[in-house]
C-alpha positions as CSV (number, residue, x, y, z in Angstrom):
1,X,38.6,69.6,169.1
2,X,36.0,68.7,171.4
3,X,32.6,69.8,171.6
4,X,30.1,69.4,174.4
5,X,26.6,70.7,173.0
6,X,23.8,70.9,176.2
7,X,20.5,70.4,175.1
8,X,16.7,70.5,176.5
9,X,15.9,67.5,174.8
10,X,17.3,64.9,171.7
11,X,15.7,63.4,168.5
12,X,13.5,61.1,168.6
13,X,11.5,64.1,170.6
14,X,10.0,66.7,168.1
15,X,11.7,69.6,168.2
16,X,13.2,72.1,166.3
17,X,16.2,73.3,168.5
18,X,16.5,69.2,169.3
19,X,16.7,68.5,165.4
20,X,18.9,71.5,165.1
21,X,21.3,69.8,167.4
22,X,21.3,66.3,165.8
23,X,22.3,67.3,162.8
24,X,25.1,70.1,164.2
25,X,26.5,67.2,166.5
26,X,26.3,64.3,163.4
27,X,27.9,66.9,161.0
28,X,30.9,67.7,163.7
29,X,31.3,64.0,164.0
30,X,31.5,63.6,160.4
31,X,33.9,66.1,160.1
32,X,36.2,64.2,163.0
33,X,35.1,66.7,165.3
34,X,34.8,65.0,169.4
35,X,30.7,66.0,169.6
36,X,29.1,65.1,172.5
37,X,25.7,65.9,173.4
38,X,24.4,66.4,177.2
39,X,20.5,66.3,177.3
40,X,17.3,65.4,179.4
41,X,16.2,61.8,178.8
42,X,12.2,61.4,177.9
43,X,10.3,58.8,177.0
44,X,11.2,59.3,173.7
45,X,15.1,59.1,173.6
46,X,14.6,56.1,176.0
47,X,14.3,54.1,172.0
48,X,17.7,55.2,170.4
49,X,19.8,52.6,169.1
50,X,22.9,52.1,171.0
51,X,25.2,52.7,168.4
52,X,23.5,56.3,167.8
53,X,24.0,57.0,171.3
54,X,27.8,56.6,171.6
55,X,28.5,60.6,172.4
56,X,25.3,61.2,173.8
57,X,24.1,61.5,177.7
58,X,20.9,61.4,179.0
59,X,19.8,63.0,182.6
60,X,17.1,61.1,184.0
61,X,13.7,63.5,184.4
62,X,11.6,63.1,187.5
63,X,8.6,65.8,186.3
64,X,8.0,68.5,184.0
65,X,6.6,71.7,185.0
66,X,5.4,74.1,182.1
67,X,7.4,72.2,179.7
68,X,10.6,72.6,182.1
69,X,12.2,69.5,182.8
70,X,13.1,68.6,186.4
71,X,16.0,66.8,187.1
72,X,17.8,67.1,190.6
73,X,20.7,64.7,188.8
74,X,21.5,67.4,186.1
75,X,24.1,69.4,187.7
76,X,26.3,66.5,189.1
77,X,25.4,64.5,185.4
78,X,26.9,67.5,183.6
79,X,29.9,68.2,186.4
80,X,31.1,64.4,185.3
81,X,30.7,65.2,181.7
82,X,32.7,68.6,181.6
83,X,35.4,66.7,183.6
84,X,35.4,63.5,181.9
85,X,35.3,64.9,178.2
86,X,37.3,68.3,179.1
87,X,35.6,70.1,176.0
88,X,37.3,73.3,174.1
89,X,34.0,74.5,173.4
90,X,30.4,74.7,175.6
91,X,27.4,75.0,173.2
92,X,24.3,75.8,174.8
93,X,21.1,75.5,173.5
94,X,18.0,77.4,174.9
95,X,15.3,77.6,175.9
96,X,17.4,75.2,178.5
97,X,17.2,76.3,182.4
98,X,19.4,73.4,183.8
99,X,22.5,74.7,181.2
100,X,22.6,77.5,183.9
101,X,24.2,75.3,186.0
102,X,27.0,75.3,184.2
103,X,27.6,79.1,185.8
104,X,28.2,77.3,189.5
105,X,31.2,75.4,188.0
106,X,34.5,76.3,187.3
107,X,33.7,75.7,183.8
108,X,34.4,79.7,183.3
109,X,37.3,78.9,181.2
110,X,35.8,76.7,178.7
111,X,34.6,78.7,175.4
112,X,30.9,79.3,175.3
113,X,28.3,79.5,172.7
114,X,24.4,79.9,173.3
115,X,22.2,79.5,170.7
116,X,18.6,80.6,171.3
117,X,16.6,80.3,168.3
118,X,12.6,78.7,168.3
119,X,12.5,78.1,164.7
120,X,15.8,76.6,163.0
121,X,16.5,75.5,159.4
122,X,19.5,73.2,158.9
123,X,22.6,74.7,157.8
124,X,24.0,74.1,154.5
125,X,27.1,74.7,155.5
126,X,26.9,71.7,157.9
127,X,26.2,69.2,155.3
């Protein structure tokens, strides 16, 4: 099974929903689960390690406005990854506005899940 999580941002950043979806995506992966993660690059990310970054994708940011990344790249960037990974399942994670794209691509028949949640506690059941 493959999984393509979209996310606002990725750990290093500090955030729950971002921290929610590390540890979803490392606990799929663990499992032998395909996880991929789709997410906005900041400055923060820019440090990963390469091999922590094999199933993850970064869209470049060109501004933030009200804590809303902008990224002109993100449709096209996230057109390539549903194509190139084909997932069975789409998990989105909100508060995200550029996962909305997804709606302008055929992507209908994919399986969906959107998660919106501002305060998350890791899942036991994950471990």
């Amino acid at each position: 099974m493959k999984v393509l999580h979209i996310s606002k941002y990725y750990p290093p950043f500090a955030g729950g929903i971002e921290h929610f979806v590390a540890d979803l995506h490392e606990s799929l992966c663990r499992q032998g689960i395909q996880s991929f993660v789709l997410a906005h690059e900041h400055q923060s990310t820019r440090q990963l390690i390469p091999q922590k970054s094999k199933h993850i994708h970064f869209v470049p940011v060109i501004e933030t406005i009200l804590y809303t990344p902008v990224s002109p790249l993100f449709p096209k960037i996230l057109l390539q990854c549903v194509e190139q990974i084909q997932p069975d399942i789409i998990h989105i994670h909100m508060p995200n506005l550029s996962a909305f794209w997804i709606k302008c691509f055929s992507a209908c028949e994919y399986a969906w899940r959107i998660k919106s949640k501002s305060f998350m506690q890791k899942d036991p059941h994950l471990q």
